[in-house]
C-alpha positions in Angstrom: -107.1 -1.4 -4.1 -107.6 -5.1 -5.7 -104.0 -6.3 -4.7 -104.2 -8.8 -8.4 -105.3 -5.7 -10.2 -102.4 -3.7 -8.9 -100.2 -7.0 -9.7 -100.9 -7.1 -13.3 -99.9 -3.3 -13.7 -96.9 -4.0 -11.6 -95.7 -6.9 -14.5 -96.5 -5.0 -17.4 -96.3 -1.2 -16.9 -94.4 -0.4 -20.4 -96.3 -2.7 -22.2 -99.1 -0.7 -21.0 -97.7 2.7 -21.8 -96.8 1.4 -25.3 -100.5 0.1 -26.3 -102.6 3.3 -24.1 -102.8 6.9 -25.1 -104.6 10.1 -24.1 -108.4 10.3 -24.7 -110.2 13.4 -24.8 -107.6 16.0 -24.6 -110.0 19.1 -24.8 -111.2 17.8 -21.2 -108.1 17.6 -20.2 -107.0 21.3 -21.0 -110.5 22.5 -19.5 -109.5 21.0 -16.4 -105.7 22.2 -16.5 -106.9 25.9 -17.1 -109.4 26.0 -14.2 -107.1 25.2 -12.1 -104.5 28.2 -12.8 -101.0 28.0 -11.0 -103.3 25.6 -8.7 -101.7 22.4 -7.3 -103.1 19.3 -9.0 -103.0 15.5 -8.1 -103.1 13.0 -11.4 -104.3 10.3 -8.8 -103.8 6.7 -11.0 -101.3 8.3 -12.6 -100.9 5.1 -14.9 -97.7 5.7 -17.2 -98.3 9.2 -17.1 -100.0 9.8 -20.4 -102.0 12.7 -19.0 -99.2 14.5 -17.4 -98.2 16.5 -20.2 -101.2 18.2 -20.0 -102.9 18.6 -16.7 -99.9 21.4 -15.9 -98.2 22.4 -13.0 -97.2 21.8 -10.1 -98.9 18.4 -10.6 -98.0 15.3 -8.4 -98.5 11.8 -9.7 -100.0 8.9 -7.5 -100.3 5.3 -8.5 -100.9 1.8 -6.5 -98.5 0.2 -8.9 -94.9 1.6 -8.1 -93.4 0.0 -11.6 -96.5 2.5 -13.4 -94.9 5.6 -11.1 -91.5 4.7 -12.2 -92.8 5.1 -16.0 -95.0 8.1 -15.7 -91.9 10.3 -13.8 -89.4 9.1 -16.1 -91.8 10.4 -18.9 -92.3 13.4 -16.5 -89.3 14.1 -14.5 -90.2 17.2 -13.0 -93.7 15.8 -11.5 -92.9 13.7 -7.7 -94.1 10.3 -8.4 -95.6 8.6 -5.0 -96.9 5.2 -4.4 -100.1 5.0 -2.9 -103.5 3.0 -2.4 -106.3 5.1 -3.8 -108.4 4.9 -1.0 -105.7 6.3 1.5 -103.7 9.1 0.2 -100.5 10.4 2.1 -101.7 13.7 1.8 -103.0 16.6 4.3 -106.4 17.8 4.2 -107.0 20.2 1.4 -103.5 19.9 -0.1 -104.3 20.4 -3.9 -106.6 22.7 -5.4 -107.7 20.1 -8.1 -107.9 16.3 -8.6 -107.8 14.0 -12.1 -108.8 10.7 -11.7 -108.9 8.7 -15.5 -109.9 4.8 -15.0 -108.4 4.0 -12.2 -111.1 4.5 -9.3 -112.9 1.6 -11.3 -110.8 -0.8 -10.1 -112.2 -0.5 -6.7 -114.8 -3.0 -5.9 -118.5 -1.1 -5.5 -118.5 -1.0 -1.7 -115.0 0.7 -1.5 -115.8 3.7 -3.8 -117.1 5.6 -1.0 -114.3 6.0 1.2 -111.7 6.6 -1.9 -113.9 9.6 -3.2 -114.2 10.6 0.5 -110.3 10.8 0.6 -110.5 12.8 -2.7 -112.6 14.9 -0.8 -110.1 15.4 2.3 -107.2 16.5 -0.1 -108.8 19.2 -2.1 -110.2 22.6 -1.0 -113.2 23.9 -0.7 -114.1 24.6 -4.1 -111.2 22.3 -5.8 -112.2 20.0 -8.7 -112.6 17.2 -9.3 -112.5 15.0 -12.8 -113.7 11.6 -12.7 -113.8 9.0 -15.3 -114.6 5.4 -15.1 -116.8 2.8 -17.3 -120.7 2.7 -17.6 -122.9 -0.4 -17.2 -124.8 -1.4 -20.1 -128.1 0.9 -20.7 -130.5 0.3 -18.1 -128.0 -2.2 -15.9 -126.7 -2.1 -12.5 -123.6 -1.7 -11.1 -121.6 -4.9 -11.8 -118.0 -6.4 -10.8 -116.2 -8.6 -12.3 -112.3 -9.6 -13.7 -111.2 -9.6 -17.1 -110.2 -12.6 -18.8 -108.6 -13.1 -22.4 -112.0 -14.4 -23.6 -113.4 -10.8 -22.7 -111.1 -9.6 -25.3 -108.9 -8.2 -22.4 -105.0 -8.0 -23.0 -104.3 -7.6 -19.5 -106.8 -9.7 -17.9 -107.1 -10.5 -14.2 -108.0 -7.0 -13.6 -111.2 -5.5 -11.9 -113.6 -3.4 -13.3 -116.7 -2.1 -11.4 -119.2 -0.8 -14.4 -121.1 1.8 -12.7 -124.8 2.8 -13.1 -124.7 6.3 -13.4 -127.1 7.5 -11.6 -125.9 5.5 -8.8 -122.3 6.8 -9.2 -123.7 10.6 -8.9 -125.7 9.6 -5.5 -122.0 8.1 -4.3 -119.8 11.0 -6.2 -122.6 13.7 -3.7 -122.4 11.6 -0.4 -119.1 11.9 -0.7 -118.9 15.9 -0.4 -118.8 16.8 -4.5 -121.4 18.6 -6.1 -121.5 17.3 -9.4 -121.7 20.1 -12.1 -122.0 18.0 -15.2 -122.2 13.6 -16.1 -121.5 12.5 -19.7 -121.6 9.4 -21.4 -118.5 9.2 -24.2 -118.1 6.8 -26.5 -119.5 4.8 -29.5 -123.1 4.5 -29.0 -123.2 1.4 -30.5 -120.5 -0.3 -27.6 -122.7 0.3 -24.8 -120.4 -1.5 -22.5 -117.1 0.6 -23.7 -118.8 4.0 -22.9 -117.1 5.8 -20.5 -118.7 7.9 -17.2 -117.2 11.6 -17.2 -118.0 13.9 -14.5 -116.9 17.4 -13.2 -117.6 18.1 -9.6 -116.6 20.6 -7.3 -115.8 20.0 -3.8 -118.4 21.5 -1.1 -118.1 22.4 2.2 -119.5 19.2 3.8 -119.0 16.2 5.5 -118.4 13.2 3.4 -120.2 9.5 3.9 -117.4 7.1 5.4 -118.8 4.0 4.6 -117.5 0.6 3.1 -118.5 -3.2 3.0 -119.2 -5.5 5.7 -120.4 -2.4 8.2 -121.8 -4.4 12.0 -123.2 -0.9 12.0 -124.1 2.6 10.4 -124.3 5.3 12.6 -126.4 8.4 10.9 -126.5 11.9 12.8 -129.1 14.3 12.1 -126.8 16.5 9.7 -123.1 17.7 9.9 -122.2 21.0 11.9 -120.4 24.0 10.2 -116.9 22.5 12.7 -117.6 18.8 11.3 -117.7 19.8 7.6 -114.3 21.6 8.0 -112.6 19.1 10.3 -114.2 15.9 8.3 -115.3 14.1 11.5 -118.7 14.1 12.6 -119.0 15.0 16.1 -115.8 16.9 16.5 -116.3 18.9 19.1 -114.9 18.0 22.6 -118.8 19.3 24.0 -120.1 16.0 22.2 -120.3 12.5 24.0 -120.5 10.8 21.0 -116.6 9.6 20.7 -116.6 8.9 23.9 -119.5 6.8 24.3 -118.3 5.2 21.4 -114.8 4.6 23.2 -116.5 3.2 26.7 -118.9 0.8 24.6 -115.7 -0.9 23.0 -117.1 0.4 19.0 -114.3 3.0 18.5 -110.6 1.6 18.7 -109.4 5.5 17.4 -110.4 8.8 18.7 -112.2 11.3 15.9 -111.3 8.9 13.0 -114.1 8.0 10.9 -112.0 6.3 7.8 -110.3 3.8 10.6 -113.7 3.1 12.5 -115.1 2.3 9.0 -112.3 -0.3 8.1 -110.9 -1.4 11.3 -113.8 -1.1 13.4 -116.2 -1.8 10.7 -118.7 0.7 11.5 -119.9 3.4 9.2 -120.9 7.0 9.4 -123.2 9.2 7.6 -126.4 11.7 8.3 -129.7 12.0 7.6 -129.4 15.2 5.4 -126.3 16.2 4.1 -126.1 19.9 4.2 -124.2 21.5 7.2 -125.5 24.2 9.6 -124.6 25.5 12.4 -128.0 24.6 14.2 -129.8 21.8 13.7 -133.4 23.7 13.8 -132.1 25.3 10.3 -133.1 22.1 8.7 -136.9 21.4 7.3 -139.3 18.2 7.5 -138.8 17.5 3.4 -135.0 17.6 3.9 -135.3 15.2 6.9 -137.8 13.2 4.7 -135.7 13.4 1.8 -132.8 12.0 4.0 -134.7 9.3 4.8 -135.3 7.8 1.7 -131.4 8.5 0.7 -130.4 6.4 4.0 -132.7 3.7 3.0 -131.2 3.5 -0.6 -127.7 3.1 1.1 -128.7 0.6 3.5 -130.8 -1.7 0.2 -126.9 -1.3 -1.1 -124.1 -1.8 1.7 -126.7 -3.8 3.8 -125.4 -2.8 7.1 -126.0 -5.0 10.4 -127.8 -2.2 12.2 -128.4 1.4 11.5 -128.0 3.8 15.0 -129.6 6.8 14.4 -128.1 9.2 16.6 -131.0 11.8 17.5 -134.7 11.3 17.6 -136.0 14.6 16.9 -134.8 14.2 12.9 -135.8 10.6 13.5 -139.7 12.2 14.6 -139.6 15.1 11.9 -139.2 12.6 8.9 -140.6 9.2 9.9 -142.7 9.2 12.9 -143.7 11.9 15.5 -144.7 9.4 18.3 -141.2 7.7 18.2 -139.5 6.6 21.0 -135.6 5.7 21.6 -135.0 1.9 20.8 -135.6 -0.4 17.7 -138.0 1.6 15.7 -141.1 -1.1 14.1 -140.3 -0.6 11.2 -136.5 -1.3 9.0 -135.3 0.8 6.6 -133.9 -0.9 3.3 -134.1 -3.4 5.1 -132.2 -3.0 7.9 -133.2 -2.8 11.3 -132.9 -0.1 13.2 -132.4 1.7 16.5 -133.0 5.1 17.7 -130.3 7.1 20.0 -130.9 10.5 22.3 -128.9 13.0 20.7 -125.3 12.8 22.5 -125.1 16.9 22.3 -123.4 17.9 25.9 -126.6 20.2 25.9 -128.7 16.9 25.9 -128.4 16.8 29.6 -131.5 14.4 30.5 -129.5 11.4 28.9 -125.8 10.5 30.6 -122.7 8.9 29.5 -123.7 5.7 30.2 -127.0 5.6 29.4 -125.6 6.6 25.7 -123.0 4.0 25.8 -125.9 1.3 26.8 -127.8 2.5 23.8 -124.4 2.1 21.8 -123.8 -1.0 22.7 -127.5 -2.1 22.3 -127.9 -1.0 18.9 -124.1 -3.0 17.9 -125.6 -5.8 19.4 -128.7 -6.1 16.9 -132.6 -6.3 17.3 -132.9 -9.7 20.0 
């Protein structure tokens, strides 16, 4: 989270309650009856205005502890926990449902994809999720920036990310979700005010990790069936690819994607998105469509290097007569470097010869 943001809730988390209300209440009950006797998370729990209504058993989450005080005390039967959005103390499919109201907008851009990928994590397969943050102007891009009294903000200091739509879908699906509906509320004429609502349900897949200041993205081909459901690529003990990540000195944690992305500062994600439990299940439009996904991702987090880990995708989308090293070409701009696949069943490429490629491709195009 934006520690200042978190501050200014912290000082004024009554005040808050006192001015802020409910919006949109029907949502709210469509969202509280699909998930039955289901357990739901109201994750930036704020003062707790929508706790009265999601139902229960609910459990409230908020990075500002004075804002968790306020919401249990107007909910005292809901456990109030403090907690930074993007790493929830939660096991992995915990709650059945997720309501997130304004708060993942507080994240700067870059960070919304890990956050939504630890939404993913906590709910089932099949669980909801309800997000809502603010829209960009018409026609604008994503933008940052913090408040300030002249904006006409009474809690300025804060961060607010205004989200192009269309790119917040793209991010909401890498992270796992399929998206079953995306409204714009609010009054037409404050295009600035209008608010991004959207329903998705949780699929079985393997999320994006990926953040800001990446040295490297690794991409694999697509997710197996056991990666989906464990939420780390590459789980198996069968693949080299932890352990040549290990031996080249990239991976400081074994079979944890969200620490290599922030302590390690390298990212994962896959050409096409859709888990199988062969690779040869996949087509040359989904490889190619992949392709021009992972180039819009690379235009927007701008990694150091992208290491894509398998050349037979790398030869069914881009070029048939590719070989393993730094392709010609970049992609969004970004250079980047073909691996051998580390599958144990690859076994004309060794241990080391993967952790040389590793460590060639961290090192960047000489």
């Amino acid at each position: 989270m934006h520690r200042p943001t978190v501050d200014v809730y912290e000082a004024d988390a009554t005040g808050y309650a006192a001015r802020r209300g409910v919006q949109r209440e029907q949502r709210v009950a469509a969202f509280a009856s699909a998930l039955g006797d289901g357990l739901r998370l109201d994750l930036g729990c704020g003062p707790g205005h929508y706790l009265a209504l999601l139902g229960r058993p609910a459990v409230a989450v908020d990075a500002a502890a004075a804002m968790v005080r306020v919401a249990r005390a107007a909910a005292g039967d809901v456990p109030g926990v403090r907690a930074d959005l993007a790493d929830l103390p939660f096991g992995r499919a915990a709650f059945d449902g997720v309501w997130a109201s304004k708060a993942h907008q507080h994240l700067p851009a870059a960070e919304l994809p890990l956050a939504l990928a630890d939404v993913h994590r906590v709910l089932r397969v099949g669980g909801r999720f309800d997000l809502t943050v603010f829209a960009a102007g018409p026609g604008s891009p994503t933008v940052e920036e913090v408040s300030t009294v002249e904006s006409g903000d009474d809690l300025p200091g804060r961060l607010f990310t205004w989200w192009d739509p269309d790119q917040l879908r793209l991010v909401v699906e890498a992270a796992g979700f399929e998206v079953a509906s995306l409204e714009l509320v609010g009054a037409p004429h404050q295009a600035r005010n209008l608010r991004i609502e959207i329903t998705a349900l949780a699929r079985r897949a393997l999320p994006d990790h990926v953040g800001p200041g990446m040295r490297l993205l690794c991409c694999g081909l697509n997710p197996s069936l056991h990666a989906a459901d464990a939420g780390v690529g590459y789980v198996t003990g069968s693949n080299r690819f932890w352990r040549a990540m290990a031996q080249a000195g990239l991976a400081t944690w074994d079979r944890d994607p969200r620490h290599l992305a922030r302590v390690d500062r390298i990212g994962m994600t896959d050409l096409v998105k859709r888990p199988t439990a062969r690779a040869d299940e996949l087509s040359t439009g989904e490889y190619r469509e992949g392709v021009e996904r992972l180039a819009e991702l690379c235009r927007w987090l701008r990694p150091g290097a992208v290491a894509v880990v398998g050349l037979a995708g790398w030869r069914a989308a881009v070029d048939r007569r590719a070989a393993v090293g730094w392709q010609p070409d970049p992609l969004g701009g970004v250079p980047v470097y073909v691996l051998p696949s580390t599958s144990g069943l690859n076994a004309g490429t060794s241990l080391d010869d993967l952790v040389a490629h590793l460590r060639a491709a961290a090192a960047g195009p000489t």
